[in-house]
C-alpha positions, 0 to 999 in steps of 0.5 A: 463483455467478459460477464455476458460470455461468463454468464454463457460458460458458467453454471446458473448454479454460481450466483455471483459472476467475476465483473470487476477486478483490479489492474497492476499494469498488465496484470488482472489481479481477482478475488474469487469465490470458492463457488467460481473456483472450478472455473477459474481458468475459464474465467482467467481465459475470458478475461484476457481474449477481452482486455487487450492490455492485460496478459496474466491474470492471477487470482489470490489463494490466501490473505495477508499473514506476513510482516511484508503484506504480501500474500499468496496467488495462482495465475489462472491464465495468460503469461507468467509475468509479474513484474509490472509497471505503473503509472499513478499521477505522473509518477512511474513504478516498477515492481514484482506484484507477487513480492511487494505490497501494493493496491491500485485502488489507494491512487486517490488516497495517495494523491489526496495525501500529497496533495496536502504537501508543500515543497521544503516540507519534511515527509517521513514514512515509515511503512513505504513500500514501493514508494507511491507516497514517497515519490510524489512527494519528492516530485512535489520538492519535499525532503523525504525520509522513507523506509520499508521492511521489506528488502525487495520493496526497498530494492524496488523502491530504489529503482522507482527513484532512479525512473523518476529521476529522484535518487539524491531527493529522497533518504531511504533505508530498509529496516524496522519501522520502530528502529526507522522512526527512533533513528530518524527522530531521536538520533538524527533529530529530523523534525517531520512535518507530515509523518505517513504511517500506511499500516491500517491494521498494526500502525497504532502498535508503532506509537511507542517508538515516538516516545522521546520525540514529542513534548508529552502534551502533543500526544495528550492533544492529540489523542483526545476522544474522537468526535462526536459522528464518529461514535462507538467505532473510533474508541477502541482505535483511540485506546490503542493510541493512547496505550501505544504512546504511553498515554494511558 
């Protein structure tokens, strides 16, 4: 295995060997300690001659510090080549892993979500990306609204639909989230039934941008205290709700 030949190239002295990485198609995408570092190449190289399907790896020199979720890497090995291609629940993907933002380890997020929907169903999505909720939920015969910031996640996202076949089934748009969800709720006055906002550090700073759409005792029902097993760590997401949709 890539580790048993690591553990034979790499200093006792670096206590944790890289044993496991994320895959974005032909790319091996790791996270490294600062101790493995000096032997990033090494740890790159091993890590294509013992995975046939993967030809680049890359290894993340920073975190994410940017309206479009991306965030800086280095290839350590293998060819320079980040453009991908994924396949997620019988739905195809094409995109730039170094411009847009995208994790492999949600496909079962993805699909739990989806499978939640229902053909006719209206499915809005805020933060989109390349669209791995968005073209699902097309697949499945919703009528789906979708948007990202992101110009390159939107040109990617419609690609996507033209590999899926899904071009005239899904209403896309590159703009603002709070500019997307008043348009798409105020001024076209599209009633959503499921609304998927894929933004889990900044999403509740958006409730705003919902004022005006729903009866003021929606959001009062539904901002209410959080149960009872989920304690202490569910009461500050709770206040930023309520002071985001003016539910003070």
């Amino acid at each position: 295995t890539a580790e048993a030949v690591l553990r034979r190239l790499i200093p006792e002295s670096v206590c944790e060997i890289p044993s496991s990485f994320e895959m974005i198609g032909h790319v091996a995408h790791l996270n490294l300690r600062d101790d493995c570092l000096p032997y990033k190449h090494i740890i790159g190289q091993v890590i294509l001659d013992k995975n046939s399907a993967i030809r680049t790896v890359v290894n993340k020199t920073g975190t994410i510090s940017n309206e479009f979720r991306t965030f800086p890497m280095e290839i350590i090995a293998g060819e320079d080549d980040l453009e991908v291609e994924v396949r997620e629940y019988g739905a195809l993907f094409r995109f730039n892993f170094a411009k847009v933002y995208w994790n492999s380890r949600l496909q079962d997020e993805h699909k739990r979500l989806v499978d939640r929907f229902k053909a006719g169903q209206v499915v809005v999505d805020a933060f989109c990306g390349v669209g791995p909720f968005a073209i699902p939920a097309a697949q499945r015969g919703c009528v789906v609204h979708a948007s990202d910031l992101n110009p390159e996640s939107y040109a990617a996202l419609i690609r996507n639909l033209s590999l899926n076949k899904l071009s005239d089934k899904v209403c896309a748009s590159n703009e603002d989230a709070r500019k997307f969800i008043r348009n798409t709720l105020l001024e076209e006055r599209v009633t959503a039934d499921h609304f998927i906002m894929n933004l889990p550090a900044t999403a509740l700073e958006f409730l705003d941008a919902f004022r005006g759409a729903f009866p003021p005792d929606l959001f009062r029902s539904t901002l209410q205290s959080p149960p009872a097993e989920d304690g202490e760590a569910a009461e500050p997401a709770n206040k930023r709700a309520r002071h985001g949709s003016g539910q003070h």
